[in-house]
PDB file of N, CA, C and O in Angstrom:
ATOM      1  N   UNK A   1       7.991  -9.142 -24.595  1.00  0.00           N
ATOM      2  CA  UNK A   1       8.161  -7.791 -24.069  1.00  0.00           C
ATOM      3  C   UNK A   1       9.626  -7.385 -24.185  1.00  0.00           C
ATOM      4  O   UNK A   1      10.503  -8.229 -23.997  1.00  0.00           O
ATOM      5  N   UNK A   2      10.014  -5.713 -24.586  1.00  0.00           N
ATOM      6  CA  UNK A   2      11.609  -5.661 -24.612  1.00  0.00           C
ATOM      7  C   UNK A   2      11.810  -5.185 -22.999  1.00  0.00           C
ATOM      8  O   UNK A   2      11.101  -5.071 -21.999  1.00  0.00           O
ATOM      9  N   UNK A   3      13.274  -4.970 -23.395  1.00  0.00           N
ATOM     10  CA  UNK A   3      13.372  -4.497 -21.475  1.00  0.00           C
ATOM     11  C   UNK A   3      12.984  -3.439 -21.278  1.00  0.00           C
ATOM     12  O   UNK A   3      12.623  -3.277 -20.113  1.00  0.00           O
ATOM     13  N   UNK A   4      12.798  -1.858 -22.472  1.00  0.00           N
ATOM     14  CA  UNK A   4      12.130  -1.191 -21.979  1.00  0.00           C
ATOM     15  C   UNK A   4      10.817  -1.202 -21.285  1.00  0.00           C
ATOM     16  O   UNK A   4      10.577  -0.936 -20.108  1.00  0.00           O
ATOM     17  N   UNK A   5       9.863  -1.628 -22.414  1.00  0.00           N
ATOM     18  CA  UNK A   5       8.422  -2.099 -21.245  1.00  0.00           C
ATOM     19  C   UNK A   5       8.882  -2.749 -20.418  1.00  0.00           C
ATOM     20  O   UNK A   5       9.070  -1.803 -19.654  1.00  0.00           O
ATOM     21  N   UNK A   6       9.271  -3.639 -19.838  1.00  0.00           N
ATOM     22  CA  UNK A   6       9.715  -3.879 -18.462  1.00  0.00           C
ATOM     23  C   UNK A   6      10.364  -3.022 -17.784  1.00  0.00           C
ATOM     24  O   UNK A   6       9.936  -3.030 -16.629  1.00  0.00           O
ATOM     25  N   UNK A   7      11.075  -2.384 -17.907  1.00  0.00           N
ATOM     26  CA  UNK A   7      11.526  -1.130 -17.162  1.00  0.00           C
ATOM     27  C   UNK A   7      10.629   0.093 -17.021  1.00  0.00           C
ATOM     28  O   UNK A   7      11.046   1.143 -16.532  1.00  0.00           O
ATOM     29  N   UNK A   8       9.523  -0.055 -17.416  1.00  0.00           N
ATOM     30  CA  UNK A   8       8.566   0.835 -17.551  1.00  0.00           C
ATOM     31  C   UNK A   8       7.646   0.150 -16.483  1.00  0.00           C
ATOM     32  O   UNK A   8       7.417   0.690 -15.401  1.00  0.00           O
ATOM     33  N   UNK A   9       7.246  -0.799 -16.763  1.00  0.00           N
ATOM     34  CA  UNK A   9       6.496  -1.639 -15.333  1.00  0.00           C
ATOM     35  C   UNK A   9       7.095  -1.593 -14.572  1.00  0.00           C
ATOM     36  O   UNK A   9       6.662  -0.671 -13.881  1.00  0.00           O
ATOM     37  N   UNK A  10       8.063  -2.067 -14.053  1.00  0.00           N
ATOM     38  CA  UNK A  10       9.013  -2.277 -12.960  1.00  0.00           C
ATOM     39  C   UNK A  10       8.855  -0.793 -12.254  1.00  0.00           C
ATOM     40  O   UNK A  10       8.386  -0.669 -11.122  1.00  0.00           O
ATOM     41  N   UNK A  11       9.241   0.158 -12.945  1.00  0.00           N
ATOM     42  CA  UNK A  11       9.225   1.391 -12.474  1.00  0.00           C
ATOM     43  C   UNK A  11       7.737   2.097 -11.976  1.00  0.00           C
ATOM     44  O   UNK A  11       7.610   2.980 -11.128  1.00  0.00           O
ATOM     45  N   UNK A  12       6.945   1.608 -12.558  1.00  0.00           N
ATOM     46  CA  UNK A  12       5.139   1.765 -11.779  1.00  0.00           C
ATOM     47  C   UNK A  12       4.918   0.924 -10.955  1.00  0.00           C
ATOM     48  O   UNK A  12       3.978   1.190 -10.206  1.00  0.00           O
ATOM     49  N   UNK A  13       5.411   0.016 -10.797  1.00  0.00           N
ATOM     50  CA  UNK A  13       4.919  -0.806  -9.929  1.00  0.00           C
ATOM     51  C   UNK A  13       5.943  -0.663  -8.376  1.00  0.00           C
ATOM     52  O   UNK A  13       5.698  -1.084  -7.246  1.00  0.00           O
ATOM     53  N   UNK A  14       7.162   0.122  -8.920  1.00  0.00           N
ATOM     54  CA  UNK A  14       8.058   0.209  -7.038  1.00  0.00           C
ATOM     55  C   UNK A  14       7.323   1.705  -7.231  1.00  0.00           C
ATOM     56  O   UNK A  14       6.366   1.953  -6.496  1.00  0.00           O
ATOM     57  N   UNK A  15       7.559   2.246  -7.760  1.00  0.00           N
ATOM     58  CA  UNK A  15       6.785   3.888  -7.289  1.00  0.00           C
ATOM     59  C   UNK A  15       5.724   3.633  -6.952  1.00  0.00           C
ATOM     60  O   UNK A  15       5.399   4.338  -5.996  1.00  0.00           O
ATOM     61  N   UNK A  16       4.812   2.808  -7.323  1.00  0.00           N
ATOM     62  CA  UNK A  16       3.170   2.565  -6.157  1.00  0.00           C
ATOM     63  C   UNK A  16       3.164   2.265  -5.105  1.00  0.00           C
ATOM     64  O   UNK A  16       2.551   2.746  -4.152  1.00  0.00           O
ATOM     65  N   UNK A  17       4.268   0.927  -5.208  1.00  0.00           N
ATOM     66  CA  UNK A  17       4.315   0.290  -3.755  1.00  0.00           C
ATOM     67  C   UNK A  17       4.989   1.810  -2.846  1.00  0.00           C
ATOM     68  O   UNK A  17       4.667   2.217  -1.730  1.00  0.00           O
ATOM     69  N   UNK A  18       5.953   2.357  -3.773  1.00  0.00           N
ATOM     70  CA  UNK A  18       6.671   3.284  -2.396  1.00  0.00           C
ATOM     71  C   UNK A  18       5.171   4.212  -2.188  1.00  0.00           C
ATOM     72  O   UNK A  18       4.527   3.989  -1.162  1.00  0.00           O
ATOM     73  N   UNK A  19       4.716   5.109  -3.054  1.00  0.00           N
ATOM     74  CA  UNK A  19       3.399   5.697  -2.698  1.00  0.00           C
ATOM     75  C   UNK A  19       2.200   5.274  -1.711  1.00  0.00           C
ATOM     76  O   UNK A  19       1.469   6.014  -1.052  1.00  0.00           O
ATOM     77  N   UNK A  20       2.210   3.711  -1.808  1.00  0.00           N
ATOM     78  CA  UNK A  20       1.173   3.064  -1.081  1.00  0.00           C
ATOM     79  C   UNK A  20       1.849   3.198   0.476  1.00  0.00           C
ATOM     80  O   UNK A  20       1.459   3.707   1.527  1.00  0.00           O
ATOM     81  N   UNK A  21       2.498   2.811   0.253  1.00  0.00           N
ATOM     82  CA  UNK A  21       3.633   2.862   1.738  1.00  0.00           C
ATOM     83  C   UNK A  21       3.381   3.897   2.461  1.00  0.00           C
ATOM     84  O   UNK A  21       2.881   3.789   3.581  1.00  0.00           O
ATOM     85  N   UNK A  22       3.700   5.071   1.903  1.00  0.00           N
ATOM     86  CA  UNK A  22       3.787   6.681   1.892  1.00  0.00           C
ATOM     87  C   UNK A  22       2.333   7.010   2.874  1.00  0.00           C
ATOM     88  O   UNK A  22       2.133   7.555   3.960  1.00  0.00           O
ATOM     89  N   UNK A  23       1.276   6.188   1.571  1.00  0.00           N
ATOM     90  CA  UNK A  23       0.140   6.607   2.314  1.00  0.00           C
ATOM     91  C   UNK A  23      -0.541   6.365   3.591  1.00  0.00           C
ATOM     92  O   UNK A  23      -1.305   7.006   4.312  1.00  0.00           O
ATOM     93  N   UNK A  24       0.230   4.752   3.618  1.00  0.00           N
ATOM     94  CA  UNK A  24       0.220   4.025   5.022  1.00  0.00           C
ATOM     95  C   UNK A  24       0.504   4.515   5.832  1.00  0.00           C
ATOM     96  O   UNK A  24      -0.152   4.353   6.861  1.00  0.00           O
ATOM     97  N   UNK A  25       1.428   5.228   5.827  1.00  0.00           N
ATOM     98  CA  UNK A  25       2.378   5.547   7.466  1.00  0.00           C
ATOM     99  C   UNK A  25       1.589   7.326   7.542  1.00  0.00           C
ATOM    100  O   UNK A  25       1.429   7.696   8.705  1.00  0.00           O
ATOM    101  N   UNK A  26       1.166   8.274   6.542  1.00  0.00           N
ATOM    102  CA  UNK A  26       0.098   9.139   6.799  1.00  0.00           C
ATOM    103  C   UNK A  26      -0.869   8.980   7.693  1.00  0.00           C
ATOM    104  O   UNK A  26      -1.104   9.589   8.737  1.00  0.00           O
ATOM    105  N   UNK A  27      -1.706   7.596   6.872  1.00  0.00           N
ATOM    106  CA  UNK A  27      -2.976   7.469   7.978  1.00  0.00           C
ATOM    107  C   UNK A  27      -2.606   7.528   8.822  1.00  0.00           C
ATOM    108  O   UNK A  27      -2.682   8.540   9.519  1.00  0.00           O
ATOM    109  N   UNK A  28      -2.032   6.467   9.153  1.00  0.00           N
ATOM    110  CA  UNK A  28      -1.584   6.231  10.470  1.00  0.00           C
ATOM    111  C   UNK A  28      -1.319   7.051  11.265  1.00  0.00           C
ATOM    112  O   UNK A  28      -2.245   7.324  12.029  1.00  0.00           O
ATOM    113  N   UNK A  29      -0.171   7.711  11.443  1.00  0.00           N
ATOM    114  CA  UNK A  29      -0.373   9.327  11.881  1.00  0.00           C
ATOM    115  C   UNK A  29      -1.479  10.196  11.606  1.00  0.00           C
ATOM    116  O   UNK A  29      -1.339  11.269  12.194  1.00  0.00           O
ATOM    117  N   UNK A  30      -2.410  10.130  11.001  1.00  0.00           N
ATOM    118  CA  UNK A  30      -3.165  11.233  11.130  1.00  0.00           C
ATOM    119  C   UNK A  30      -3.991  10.477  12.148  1.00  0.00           C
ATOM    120  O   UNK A  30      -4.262  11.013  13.223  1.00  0.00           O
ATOM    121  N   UNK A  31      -4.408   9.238  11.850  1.00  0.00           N
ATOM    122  CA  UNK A  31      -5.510   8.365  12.847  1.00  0.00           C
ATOM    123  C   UNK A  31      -5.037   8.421  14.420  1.00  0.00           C
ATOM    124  O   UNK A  31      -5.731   8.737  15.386  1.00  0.00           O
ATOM    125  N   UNK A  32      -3.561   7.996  14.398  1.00  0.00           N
ATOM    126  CA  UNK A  32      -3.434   7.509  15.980  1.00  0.00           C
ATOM    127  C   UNK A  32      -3.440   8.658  16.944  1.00  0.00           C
ATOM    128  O   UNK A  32      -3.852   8.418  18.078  1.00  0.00           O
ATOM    129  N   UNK A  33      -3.021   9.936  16.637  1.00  0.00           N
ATOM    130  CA  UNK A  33      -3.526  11.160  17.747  1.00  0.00           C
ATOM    131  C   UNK A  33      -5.230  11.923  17.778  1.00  0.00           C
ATOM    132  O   UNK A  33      -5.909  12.552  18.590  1.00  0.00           O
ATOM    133  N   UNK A  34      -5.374  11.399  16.329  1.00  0.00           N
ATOM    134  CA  UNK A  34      -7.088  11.836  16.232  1.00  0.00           C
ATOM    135  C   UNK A  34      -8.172  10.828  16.533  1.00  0.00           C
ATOM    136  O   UNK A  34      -9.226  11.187  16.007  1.00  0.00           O
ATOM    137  N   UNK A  35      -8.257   9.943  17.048  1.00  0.00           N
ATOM    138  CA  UNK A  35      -8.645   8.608  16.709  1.00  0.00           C
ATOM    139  C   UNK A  35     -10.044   9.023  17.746  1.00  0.00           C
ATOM    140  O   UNK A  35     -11.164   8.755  17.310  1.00  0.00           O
ATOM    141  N   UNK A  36      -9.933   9.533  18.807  1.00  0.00           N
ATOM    142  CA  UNK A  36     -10.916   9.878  19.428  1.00  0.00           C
ATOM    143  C   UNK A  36     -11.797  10.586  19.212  1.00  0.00           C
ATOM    144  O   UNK A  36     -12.879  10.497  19.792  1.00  0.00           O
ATOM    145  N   UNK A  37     -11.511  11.473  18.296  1.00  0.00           N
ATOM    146  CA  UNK A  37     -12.359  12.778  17.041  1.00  0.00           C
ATOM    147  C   UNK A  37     -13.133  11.896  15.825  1.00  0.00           C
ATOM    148  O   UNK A  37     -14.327  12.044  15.564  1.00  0.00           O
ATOM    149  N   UNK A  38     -12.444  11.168  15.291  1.00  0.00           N
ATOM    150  CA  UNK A  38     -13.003  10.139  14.110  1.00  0.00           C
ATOM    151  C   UNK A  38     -13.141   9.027  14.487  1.00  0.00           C
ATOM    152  O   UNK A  38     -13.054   8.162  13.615  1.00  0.00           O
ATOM    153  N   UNK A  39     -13.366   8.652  15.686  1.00  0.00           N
ATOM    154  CA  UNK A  39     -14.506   7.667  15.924  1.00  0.00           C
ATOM    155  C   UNK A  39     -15.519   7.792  16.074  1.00  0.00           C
ATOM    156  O   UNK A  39     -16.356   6.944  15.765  1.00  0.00           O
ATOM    157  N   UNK A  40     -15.855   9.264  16.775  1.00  0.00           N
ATOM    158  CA  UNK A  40     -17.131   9.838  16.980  1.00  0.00           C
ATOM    159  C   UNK A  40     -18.106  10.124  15.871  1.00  0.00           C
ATOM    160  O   UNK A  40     -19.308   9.924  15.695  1.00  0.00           O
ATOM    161  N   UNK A  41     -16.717  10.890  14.914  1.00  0.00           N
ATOM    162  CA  UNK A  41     -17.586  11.254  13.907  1.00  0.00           C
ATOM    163  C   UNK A  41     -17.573  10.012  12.733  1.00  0.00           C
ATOM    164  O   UNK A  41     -18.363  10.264  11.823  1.00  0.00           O
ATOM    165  N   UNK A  42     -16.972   8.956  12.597  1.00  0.00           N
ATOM    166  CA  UNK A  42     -17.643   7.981  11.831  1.00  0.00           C
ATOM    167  C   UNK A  42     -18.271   6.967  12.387  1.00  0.00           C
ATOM    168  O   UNK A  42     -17.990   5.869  11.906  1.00  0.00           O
ATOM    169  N   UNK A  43     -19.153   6.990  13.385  1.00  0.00           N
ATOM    170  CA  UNK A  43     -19.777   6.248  14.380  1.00  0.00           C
ATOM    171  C   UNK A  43     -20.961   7.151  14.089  1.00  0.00           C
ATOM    172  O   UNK A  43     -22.071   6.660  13.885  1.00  0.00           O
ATOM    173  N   UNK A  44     -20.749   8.457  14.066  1.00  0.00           N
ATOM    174  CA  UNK A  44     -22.398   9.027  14.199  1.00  0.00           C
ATOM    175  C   UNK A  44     -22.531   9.335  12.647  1.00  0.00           C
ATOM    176  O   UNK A  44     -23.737   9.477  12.447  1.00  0.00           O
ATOM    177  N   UNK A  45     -21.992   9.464  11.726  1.00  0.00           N
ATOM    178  CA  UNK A  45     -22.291   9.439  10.120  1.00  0.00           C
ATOM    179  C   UNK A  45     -22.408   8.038   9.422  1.00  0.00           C
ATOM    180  O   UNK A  45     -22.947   8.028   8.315  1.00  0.00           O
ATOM    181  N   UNK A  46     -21.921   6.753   9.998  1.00  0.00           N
ATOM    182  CA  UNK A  46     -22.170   5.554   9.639  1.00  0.00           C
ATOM    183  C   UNK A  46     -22.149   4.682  10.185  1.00  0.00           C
ATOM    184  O   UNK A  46     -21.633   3.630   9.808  1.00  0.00           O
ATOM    185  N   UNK A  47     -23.016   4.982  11.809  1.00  0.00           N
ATOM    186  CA  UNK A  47     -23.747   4.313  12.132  1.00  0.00           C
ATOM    187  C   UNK A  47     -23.031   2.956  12.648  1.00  0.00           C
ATOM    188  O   UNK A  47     -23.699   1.924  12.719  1.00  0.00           O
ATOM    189  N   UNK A  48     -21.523   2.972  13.045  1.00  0.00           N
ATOM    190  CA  UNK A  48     -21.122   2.219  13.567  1.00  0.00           C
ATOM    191  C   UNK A  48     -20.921   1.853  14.909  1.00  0.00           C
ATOM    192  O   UNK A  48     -20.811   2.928  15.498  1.00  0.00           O
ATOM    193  N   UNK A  49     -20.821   1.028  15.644  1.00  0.00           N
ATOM    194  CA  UNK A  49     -20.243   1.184  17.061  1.00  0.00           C
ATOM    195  C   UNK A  49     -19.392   1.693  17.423  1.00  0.00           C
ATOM    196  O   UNK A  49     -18.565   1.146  16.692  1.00  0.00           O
ATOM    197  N   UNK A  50     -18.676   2.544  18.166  1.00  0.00           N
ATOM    198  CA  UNK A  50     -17.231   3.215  18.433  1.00  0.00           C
ATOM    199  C   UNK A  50     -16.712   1.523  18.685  1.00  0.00           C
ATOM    200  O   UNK A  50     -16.069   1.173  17.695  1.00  0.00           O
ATOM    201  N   UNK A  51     -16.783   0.765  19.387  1.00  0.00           N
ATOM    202  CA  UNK A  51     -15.661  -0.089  19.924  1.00  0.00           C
ATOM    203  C   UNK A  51     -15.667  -1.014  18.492  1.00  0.00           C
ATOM    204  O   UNK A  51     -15.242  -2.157  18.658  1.00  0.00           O
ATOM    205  N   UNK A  52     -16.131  -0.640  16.989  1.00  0.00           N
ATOM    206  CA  UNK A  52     -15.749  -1.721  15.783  1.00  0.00           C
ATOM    207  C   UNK A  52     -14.916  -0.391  15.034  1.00  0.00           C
ATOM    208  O   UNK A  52     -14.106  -0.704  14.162  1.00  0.00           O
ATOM    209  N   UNK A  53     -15.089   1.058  15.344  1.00  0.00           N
ATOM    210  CA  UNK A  53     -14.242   1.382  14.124  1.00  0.00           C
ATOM    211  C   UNK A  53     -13.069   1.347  14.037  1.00  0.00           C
ATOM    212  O   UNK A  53     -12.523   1.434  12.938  1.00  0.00           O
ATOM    213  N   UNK A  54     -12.154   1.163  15.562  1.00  0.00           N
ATOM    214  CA  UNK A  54     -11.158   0.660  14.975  1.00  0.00           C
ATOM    215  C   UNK A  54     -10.807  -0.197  14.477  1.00  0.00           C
ATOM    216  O   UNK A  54      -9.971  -0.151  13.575  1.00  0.00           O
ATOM    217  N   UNK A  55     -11.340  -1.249  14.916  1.00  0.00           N
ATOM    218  CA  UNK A  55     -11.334  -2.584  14.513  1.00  0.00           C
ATOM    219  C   UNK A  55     -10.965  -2.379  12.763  1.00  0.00           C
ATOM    220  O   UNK A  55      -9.872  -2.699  12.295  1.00  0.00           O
ATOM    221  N   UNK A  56     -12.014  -1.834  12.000  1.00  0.00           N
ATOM    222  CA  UNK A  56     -12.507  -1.181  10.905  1.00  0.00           C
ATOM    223  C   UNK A  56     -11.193  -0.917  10.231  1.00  0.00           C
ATOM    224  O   UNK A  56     -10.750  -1.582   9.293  1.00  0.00           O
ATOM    225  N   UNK A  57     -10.421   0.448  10.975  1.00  0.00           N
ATOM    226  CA  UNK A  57      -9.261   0.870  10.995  1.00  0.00           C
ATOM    227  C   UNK A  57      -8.089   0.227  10.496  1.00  0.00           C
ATOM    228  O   UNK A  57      -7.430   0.411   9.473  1.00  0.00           O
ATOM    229  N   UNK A  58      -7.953  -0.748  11.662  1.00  0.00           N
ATOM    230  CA  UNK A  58      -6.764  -2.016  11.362  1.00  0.00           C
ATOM    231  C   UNK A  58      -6.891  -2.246  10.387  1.00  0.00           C
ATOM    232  O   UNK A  58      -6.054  -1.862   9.569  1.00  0.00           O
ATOM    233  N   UNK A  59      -7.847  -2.883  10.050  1.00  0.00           N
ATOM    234  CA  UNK A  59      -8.450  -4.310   8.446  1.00  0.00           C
ATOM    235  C   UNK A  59      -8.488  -3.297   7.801  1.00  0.00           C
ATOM    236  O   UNK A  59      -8.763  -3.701   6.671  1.00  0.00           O
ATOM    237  N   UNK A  60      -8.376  -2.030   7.750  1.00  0.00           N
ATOM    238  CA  UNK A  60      -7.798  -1.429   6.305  1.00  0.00           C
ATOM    239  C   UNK A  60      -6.498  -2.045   6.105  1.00  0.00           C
ATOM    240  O   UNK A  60      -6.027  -2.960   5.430  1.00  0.00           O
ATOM    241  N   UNK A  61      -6.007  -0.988   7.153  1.00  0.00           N
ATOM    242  CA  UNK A  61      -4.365  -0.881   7.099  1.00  0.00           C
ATOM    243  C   UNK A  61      -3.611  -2.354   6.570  1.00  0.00           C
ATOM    244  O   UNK A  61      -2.636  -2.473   5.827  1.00  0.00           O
ATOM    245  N   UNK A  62      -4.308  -3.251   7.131  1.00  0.00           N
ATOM    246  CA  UNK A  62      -4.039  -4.644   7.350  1.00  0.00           C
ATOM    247  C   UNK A  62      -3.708  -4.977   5.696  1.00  0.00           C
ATOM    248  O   UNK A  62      -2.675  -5.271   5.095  1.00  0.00           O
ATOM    249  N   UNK A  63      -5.011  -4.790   5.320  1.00  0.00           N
ATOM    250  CA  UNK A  63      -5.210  -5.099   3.786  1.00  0.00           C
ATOM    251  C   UNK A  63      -4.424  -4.507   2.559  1.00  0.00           C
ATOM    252  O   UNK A  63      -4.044  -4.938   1.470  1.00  0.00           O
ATOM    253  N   UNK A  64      -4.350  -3.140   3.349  1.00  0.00           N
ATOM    254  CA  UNK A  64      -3.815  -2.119   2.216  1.00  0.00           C
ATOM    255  C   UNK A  64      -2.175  -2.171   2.075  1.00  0.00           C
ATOM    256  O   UNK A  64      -1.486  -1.919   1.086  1.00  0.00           O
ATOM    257  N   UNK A  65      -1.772  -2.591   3.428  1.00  0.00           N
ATOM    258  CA  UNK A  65      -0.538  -3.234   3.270  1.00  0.00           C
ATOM    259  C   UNK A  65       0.027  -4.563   2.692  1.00  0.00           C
ATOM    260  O   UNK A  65       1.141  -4.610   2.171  1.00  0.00           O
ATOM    261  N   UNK A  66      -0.780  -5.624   2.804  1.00  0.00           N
ATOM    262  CA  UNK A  66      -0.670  -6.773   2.283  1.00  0.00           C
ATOM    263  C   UNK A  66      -0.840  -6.495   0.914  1.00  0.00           C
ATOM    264  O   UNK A  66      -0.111  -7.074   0.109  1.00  0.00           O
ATOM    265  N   UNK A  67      -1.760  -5.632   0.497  1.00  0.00           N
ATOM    266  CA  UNK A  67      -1.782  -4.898  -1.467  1.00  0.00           C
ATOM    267  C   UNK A  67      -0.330  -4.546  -1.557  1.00  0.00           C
ATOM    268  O   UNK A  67       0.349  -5.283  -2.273  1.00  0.00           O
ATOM    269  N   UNK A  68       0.284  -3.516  -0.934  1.00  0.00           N
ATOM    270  CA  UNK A  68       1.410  -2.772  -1.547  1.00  0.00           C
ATOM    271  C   UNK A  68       2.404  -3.737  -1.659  1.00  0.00           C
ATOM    272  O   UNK A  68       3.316  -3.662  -2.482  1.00  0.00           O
ATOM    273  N   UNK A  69       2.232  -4.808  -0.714  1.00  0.00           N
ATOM    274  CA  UNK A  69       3.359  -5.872  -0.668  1.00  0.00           C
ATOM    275  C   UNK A  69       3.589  -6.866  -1.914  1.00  0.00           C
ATOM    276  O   UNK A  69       4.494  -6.944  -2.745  1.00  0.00           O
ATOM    277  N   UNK A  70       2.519  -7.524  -1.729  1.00  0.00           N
ATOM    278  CA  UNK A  70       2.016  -8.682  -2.691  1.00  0.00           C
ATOM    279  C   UNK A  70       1.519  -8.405  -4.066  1.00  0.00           C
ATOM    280  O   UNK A  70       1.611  -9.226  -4.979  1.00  0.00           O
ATOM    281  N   UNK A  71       1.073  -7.411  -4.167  1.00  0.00           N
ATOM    282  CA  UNK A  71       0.619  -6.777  -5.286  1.00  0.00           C
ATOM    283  C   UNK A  71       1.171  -6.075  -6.166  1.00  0.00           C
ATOM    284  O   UNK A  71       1.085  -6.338  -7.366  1.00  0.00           O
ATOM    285  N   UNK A  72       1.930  -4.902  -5.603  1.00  0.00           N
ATOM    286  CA  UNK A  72       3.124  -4.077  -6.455  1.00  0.00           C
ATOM    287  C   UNK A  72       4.190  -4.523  -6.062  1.00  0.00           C
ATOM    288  O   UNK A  72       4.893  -4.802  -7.033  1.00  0.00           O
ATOM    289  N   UNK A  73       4.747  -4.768  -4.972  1.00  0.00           N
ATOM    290  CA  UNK A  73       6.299  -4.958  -4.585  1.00  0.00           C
ATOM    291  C   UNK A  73       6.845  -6.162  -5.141  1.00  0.00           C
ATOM    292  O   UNK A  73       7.941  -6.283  -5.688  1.00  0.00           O
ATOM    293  N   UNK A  74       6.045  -6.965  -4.961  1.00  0.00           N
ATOM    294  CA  UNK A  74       6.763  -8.209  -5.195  1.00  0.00           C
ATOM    295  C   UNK A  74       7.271  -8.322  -6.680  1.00  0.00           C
ATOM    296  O   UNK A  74       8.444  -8.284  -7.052  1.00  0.00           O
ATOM    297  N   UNK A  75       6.060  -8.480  -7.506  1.00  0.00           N
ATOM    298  CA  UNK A  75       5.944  -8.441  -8.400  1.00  0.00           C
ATOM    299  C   UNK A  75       7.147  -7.136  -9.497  1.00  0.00           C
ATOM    300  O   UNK A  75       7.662  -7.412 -10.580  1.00  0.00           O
ATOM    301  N   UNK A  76       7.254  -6.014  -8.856  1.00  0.00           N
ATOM    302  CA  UNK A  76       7.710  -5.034  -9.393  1.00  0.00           C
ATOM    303  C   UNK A  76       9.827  -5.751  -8.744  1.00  0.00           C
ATOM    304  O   UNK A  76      10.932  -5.289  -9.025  1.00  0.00           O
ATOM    305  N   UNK A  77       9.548  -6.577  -8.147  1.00  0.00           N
ATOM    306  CA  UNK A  77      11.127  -6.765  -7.264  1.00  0.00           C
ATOM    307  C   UNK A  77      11.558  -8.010  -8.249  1.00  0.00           C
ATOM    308  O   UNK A  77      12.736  -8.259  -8.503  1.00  0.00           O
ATOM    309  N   UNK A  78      10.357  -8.819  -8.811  1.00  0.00           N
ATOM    310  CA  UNK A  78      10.873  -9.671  -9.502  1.00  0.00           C
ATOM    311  C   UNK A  78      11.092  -9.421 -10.882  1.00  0.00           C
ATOM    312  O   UNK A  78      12.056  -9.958 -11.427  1.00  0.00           O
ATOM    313  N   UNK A  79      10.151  -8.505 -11.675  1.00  0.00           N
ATOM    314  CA  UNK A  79      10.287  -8.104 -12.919  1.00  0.00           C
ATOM    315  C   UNK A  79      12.155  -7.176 -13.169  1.00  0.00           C
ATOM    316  O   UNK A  79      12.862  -6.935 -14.147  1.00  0.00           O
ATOM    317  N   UNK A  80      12.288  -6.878 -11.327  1.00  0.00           N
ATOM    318  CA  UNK A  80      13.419  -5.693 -11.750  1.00  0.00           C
ATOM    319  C   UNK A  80      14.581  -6.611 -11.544  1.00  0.00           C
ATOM    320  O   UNK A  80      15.629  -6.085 -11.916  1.00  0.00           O
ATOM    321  N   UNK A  81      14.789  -8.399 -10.839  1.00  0.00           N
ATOM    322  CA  UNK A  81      15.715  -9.252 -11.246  1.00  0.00           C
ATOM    323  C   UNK A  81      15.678 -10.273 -12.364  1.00  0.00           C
ATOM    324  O   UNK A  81      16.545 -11.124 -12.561  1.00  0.00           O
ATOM    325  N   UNK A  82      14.557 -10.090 -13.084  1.00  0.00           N
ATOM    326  CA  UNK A  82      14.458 -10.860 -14.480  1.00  0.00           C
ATOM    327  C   UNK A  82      15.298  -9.569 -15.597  1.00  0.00           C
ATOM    328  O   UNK A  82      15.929  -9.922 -16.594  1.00  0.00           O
ATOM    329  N   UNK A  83      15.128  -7.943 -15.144  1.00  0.00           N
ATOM    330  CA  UNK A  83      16.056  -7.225 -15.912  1.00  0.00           C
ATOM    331  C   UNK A  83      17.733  -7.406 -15.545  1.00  0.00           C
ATOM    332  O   UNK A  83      18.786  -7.536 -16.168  1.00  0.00           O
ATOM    333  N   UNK A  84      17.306  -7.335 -14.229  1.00  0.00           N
ATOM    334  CA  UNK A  84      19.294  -7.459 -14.476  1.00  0.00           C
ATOM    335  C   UNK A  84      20.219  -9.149 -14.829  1.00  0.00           C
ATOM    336  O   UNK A  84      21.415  -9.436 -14.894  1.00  0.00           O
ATOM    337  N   UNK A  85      18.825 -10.024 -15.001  1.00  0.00           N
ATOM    338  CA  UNK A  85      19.183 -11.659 -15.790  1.00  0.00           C
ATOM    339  C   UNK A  85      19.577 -11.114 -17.081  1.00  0.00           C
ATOM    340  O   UNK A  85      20.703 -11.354 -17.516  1.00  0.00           O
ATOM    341  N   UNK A  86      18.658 -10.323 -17.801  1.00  0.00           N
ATOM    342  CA  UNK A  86      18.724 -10.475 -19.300  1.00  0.00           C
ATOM    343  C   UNK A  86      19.781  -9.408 -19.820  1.00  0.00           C
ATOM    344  O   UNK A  86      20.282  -9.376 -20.944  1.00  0.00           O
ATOM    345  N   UNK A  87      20.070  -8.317 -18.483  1.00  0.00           N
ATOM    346  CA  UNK A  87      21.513  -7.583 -19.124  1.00  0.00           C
ATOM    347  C   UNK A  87      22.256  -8.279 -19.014  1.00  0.00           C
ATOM    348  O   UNK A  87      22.878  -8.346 -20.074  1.00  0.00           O
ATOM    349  N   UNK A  88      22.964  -9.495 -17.673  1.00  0.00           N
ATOM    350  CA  UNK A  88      23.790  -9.932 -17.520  1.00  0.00           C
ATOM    351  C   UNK A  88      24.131 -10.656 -18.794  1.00  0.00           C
ATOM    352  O   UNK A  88      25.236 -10.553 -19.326  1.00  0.00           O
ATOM    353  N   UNK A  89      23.078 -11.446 -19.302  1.00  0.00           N
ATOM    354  CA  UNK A  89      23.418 -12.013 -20.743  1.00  0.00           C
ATOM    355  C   UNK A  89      23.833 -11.746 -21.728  1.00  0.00           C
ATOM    356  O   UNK A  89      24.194 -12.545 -22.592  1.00  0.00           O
ATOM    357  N   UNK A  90      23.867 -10.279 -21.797  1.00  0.00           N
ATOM    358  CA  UNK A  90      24.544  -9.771 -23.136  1.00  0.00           C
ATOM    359  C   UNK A  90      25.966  -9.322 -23.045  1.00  0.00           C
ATOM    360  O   UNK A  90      26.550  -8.916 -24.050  1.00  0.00           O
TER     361      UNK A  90
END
């Protein structure tokens, strides 16, 4: 691979993680003052218990954060110090 394609990954992969992030801290705010409105209504459209959807809730968040981390960040943090190895070399 040259360093452009790597600088091309590197660069999709921190702009997701920052996007994923982005989207995280949305829900979240939209959920934690409404939470009493959309439990009701995803309890009576799918049939869940109110006392599991948050539960539900979390183990998104839970998950979707451990993705942005492990999945894009890391990965996008190491590809972007294997670029500044191979400038240093020249």
């Amino acid at each position: 691979m040259t360093l452009e394609s790597l600088r091309l990954v590197r660069s999709i992969l921190l702009r997701s993680a920052a996007l994923c992030y982005a989207f995280l801290i949305l829900s979240a705010l939209i959920w934690i003052p409404l939470s009493e409105t959309w439990t009701g209504l995803t309890s009576s459209w799918y049939h869940i218990p109110p006392e599991r959807v948050n539960t539900i809730v979390i183990d998104f968040l839970s998950v979707a954060k451990f993705y942005a981390i492990f999945v894009l960040f890391v990965p996008g943090l190491a590809i972007h110090w294997t670029i500044k190895k191979e400038e240093s070399k020249k």
